[in-house]
Residue frames relative to the residue before (quaternion, step in Angstrom):
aa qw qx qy qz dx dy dz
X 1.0000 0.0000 0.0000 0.0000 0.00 0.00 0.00
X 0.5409 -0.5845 0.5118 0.3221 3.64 -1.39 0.79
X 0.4585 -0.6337 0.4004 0.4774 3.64 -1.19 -0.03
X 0.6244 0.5486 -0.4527 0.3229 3.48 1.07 0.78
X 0.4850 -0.5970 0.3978 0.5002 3.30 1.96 0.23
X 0.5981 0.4923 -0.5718 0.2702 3.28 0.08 1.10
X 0.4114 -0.7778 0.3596 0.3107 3.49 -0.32 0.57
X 0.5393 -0.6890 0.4213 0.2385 3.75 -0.81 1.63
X 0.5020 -0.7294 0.4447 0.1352 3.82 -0.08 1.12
X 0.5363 0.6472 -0.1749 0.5128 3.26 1.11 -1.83
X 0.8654 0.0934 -0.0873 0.4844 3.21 -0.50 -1.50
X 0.3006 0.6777 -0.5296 0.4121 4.36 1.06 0.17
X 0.8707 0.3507 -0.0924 0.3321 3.39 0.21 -1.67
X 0.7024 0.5592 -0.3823 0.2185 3.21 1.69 -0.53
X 0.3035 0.6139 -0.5465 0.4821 4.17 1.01 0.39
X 0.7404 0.4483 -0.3102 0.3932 3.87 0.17 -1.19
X 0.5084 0.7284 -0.2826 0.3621 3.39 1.17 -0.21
X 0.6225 -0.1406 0.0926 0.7643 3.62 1.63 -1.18
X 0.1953 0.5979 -0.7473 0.2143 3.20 -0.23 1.39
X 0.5738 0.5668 -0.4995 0.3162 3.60 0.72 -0.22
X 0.6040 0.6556 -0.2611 0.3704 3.07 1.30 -1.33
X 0.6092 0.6547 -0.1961 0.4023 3.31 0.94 -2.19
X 0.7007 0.6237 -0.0986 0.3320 3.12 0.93 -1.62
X 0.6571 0.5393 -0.0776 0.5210 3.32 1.51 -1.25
X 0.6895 0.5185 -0.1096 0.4937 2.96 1.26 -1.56
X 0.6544 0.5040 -0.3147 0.4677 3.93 0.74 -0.73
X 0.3364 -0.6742 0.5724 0.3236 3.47 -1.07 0.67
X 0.5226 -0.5239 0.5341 0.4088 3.44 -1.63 0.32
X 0.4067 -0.6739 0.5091 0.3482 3.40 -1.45 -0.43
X 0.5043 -0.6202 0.4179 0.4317 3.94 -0.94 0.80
X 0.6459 -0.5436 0.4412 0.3044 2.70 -1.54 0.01
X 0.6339 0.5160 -0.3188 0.4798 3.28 0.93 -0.22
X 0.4835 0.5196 -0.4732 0.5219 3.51 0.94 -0.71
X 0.8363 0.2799 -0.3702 0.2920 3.82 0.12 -1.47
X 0.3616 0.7251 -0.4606 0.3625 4.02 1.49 0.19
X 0.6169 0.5622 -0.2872 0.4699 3.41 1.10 -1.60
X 0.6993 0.4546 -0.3159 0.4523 3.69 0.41 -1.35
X 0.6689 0.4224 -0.3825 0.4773 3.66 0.54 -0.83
X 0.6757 0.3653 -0.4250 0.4789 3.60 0.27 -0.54
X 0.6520 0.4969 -0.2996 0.4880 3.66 -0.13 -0.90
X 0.6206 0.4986 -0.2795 0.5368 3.79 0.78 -0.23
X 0.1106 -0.7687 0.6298 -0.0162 3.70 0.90 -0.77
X 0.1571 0.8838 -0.4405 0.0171 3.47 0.60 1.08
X 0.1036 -0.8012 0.4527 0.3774 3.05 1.39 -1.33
X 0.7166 -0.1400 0.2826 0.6221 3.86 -0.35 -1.52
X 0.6217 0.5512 -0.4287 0.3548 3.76 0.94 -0.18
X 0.6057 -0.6238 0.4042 0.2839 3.58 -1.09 1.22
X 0.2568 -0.6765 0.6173 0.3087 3.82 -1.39 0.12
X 0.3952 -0.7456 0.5326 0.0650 3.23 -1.15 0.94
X 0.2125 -0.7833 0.5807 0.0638 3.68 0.22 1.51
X 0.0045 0.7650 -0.6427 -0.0409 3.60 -1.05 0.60
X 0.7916 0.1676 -0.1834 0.5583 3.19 -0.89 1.70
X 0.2679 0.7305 -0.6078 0.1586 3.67 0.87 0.85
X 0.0524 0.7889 -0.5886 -0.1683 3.38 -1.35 0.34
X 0.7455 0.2479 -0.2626 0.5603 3.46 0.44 -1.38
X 0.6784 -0.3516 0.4914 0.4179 3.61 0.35 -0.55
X 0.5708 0.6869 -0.4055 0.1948 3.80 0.69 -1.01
X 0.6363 0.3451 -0.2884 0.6268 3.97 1.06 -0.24
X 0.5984 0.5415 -0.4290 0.4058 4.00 0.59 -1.00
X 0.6278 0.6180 -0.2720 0.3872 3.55 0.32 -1.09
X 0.8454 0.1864 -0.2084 0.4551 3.32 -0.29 -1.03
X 0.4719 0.4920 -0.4748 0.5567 4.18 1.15 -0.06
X 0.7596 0.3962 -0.3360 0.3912 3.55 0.14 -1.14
X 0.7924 0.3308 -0.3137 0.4053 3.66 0.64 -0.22
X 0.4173 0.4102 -0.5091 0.6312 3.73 1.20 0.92
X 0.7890 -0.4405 0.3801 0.1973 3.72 0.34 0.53
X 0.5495 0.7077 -0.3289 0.2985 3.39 1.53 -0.07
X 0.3962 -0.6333 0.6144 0.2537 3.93 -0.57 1.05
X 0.3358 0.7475 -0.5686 0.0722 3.27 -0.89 1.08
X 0.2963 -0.8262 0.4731 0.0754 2.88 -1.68 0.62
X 0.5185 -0.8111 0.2575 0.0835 3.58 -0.27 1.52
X 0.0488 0.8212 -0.5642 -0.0702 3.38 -0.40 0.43
């Protein structure tokens, strides 16, 4: 963002450029890795709070064991 709060187009758009790539290129995570985080978390009914989702590559495998989450 500018210092007048406007958000810099240019550099906005430049991830969307090779996110396909990024996307391809990033490993997923195991399933066990995301077991460890859920235990160690000790969530109960409270949501997990993803910071910096993009492709999906951490959202996915929490959200499909059932995890309430919330996206940044």
């Amino acid at each position: 963002m500018t210092a007048e709060g406007q958000v810099d187009m240019a550099r906005s758009q430049v991830f969307g450029e090779v996110a396909e790539l990024y996307d391809a290129a990033r490993p997923g995570y195991s399933n066990e890795l995301v077991a460890d985080v859920l235990a160690y978390a000790s969530l109960g009914d409270r949501a997990a709070v993803e910071i910096g989702a993009g492709t999906g590559k951490a959202t996915v495998p929490f959200a499909e064991l059932g995890t309430p989450l919330v996206c940044s």
